[in-house]
C-alpha positions in Angstrom: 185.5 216.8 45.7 186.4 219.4 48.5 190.4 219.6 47.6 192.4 222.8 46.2 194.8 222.3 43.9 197.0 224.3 41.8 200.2 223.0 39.7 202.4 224.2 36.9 205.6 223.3 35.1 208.5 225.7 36.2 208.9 228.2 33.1 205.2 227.6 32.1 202.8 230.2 31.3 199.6 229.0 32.6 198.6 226.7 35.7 196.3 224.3 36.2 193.4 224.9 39.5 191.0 222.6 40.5 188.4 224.3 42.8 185.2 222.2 44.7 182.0 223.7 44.1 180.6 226.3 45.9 183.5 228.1 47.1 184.4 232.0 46.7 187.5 230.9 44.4 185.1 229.3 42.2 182.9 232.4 41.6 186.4 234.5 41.3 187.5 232.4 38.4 183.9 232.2 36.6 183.7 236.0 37.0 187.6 236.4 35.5 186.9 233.8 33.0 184.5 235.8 31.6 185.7 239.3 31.7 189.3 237.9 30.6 188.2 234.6 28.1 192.0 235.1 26.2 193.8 234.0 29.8 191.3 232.2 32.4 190.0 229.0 30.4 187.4 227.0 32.5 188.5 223.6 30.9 186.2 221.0 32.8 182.9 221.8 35.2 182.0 218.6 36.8 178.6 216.9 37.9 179.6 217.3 41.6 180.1 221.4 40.6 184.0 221.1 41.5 186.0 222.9 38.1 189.4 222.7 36.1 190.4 225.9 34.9 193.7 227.3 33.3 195.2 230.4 34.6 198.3 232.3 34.0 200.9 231.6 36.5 201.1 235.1 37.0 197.9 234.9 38.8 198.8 233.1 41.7 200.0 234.5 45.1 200.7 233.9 48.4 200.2 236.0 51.1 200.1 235.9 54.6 197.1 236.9 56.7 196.4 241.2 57.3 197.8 241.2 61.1 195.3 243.5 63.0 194.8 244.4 66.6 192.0 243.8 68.6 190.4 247.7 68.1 190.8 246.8 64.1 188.9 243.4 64.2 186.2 244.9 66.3 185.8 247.6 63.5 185.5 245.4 61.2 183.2 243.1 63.0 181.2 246.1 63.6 181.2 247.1 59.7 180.4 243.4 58.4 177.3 243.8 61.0 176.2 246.5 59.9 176.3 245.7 56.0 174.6 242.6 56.8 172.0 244.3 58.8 171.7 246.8 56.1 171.5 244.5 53.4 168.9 242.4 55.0 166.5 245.9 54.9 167.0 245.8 51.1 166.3 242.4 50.5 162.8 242.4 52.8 
């Protein structure tokens, strides 16, 4: 499976999110399942490594994309390069 997917009843507490496997969402709601067990409930991990989990609705929100200018993506680019390169030294 390779779809999002997030519903919930109007007025309910939690919502239900179905995430595919190896995704950064997945490993969000493993690591808040496990540090918050009485409100993130992984319900259903699947062969294919896609999960069910129930979250409170409170959890969810939308945002639009940081708008940056060209000088503050090329800092960034330049900081991501760096911690890579840095990182790499520690691994070797």
């Amino acid at each position: 499976m390779n779809e999002f997917a997030i519903e919930w009843i109007k007025g309910g507490e939690y919502a239900g999110v179905t995430i595919p496997s190896g995704t950064a969402l997945k490993s969000k709601l493993l690591r808040l399942a496990k540090e918050n067990p009485g409100e993130v409930k992984i319900i259903a991990e699947n062969k294919d490594g896609s999960m069910f989990a129930h979250i409170p609705v409170r959890y969810i929100k939308i945002s639009p994309p940081k708008k940056m200018s060209e000088e503050q993506k090329e800092a960034a680019s330049e900081r991501f390069k760096k911690m890579w390169k840095d990182k790499q030294g520690k691994e070797a």
